[in-house]
N, C-alpha and C positions, 0 to 999 in steps of 0.2 A: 423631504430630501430627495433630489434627482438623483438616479443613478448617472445615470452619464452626467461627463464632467466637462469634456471636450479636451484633456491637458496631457488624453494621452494621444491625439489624432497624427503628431510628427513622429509617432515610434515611440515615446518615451512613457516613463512611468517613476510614482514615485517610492522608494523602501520606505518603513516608516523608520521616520529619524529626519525623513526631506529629500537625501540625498536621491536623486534621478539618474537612471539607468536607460540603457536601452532597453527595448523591450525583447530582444533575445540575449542577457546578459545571464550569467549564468545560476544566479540568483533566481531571476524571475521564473526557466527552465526550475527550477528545484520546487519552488512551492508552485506551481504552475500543473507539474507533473504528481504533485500529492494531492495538488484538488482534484486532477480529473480520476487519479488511486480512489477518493475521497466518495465521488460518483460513482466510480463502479461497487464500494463496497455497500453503498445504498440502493444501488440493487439486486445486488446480493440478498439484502436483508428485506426486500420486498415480497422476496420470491417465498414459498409456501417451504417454510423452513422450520426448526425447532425454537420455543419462543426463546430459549434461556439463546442458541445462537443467536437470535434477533438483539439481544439482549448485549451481548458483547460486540457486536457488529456495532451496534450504539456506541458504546465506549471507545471502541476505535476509531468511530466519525472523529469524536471528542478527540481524543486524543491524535487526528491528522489537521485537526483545527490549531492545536497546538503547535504542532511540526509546524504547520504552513509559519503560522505566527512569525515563529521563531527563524525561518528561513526567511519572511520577508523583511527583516529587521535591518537594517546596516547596523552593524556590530559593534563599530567605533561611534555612531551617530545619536541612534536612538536613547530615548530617556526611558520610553515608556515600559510598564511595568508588563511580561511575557507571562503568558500560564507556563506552568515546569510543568516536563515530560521527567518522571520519575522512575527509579531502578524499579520500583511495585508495577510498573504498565508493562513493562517489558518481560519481568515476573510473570505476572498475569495470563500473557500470551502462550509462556512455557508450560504453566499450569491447564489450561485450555487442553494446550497440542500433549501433554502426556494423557488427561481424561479422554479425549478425541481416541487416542491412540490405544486406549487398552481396551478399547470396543472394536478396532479393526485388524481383519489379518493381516500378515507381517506382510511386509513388500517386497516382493521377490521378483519385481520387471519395473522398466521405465512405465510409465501410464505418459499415456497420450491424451491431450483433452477432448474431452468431450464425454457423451454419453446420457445428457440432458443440458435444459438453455441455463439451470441454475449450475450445475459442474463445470461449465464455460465459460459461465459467468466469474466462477473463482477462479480458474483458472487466466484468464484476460487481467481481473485484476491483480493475478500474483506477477506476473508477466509487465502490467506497468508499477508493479511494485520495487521490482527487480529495478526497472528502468530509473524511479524517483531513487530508488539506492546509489546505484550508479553516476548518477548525476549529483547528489549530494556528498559522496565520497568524494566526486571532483572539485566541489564548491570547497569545499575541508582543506582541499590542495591547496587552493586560493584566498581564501580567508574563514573567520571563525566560524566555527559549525560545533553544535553541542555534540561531543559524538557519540553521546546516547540516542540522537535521531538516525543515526546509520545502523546502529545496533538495534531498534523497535522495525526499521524498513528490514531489516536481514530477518529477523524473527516474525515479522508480519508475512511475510512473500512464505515462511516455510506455514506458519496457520492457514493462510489459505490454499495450500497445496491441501494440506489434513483435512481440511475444514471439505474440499471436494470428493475427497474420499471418503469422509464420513457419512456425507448426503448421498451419496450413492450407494452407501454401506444402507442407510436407512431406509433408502429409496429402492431395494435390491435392484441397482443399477448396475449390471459385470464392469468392474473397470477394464479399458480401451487399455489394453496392454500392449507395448510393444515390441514386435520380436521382429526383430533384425533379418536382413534378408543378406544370407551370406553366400556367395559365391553363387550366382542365381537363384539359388531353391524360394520357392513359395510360402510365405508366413501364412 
């Protein structure tokens, strides 16, 4: 099987179901923006991490494979059978971020990213998580959108906020707090 096809070289592309789109349509932006989420949380889970995190970072792959699926779908069009994104994955994610959370101190400042290339790394991917939200709340405007994939992107983008504070928690990395600089004074 070739990968290239040549059918998208005028811009176009096809949803599965046939119907063709442009290629900045706002569909394509939706699962477009959850595969590259998709890539950063692969390497996320490359980095020297905890394996049980490597572990669910897997099941998140899986489960933006799913998303994507389902965003590249025409709604009206397609026949073919979608994997479900289920109320348990979104669950899941909750249960993660309270475990996460009762190992680290409470938060009492905005955090700024950074502090290692792995705390960066979640945080860039919460950052185009936010965005894949974003842009799939507006698809939902426009046509059908499962919207339990807006509610796993809203719950995802806040796991990997934790998820960078916990690796820094483990890593004793100080988190990059940030203090506002008011009326000139020096942070």
């Amino acid at each position: 099987m070739k990968i290239y096809t040549k059918t998208g070289d005028k811009g176009f592309t096809s949803l599965i179901g046939g119907t063709r789109v442009a290629k900045h349509h706002i569909r394509i932006e939706s699962y477009g923006t959850v595969d590259e989420l998709n890539s950063f949380i692969g390497l996320i889970a490359d980095q020297d991490i905890a394996s049980h995190d490597k572990e669910i970072l897997k099941q998140i792959q899986d489960r933006l494979f799913t998303i994507g699926s389902s965003l590249a779908a025409d709604p009206e069009k397609s026949r073919m059978v979608i994997p479900d994104l289920n109320l348990t994955d979104i669950e899941l994610l909750e249960q993660e971020m309270d475990s996460m959370n009762e190992q680290l101190p409470e938060l009492r400042h905005f955090i700024l990213p950074g502090g290692s290339s792995t705390i960066s790394y979640c945080h860039i991917a919460r950052c185009v998580c936010r965005r894949a939200e974003r842009i799939t709340v507006h698809l939902a405007e426009e046509s059908a959108v499962d919207e339990k994939v807006n509610v796993y992107l809203n719950r995802l983008s806040d796991y990997l906020f934790i998820l960078a504070r916990k690796i820094g928690h483990e890593k004793q990395i100080p988190e990059n707090k940030w203090i506002p600089r008011i009326n000139g004074s020096q942070p």
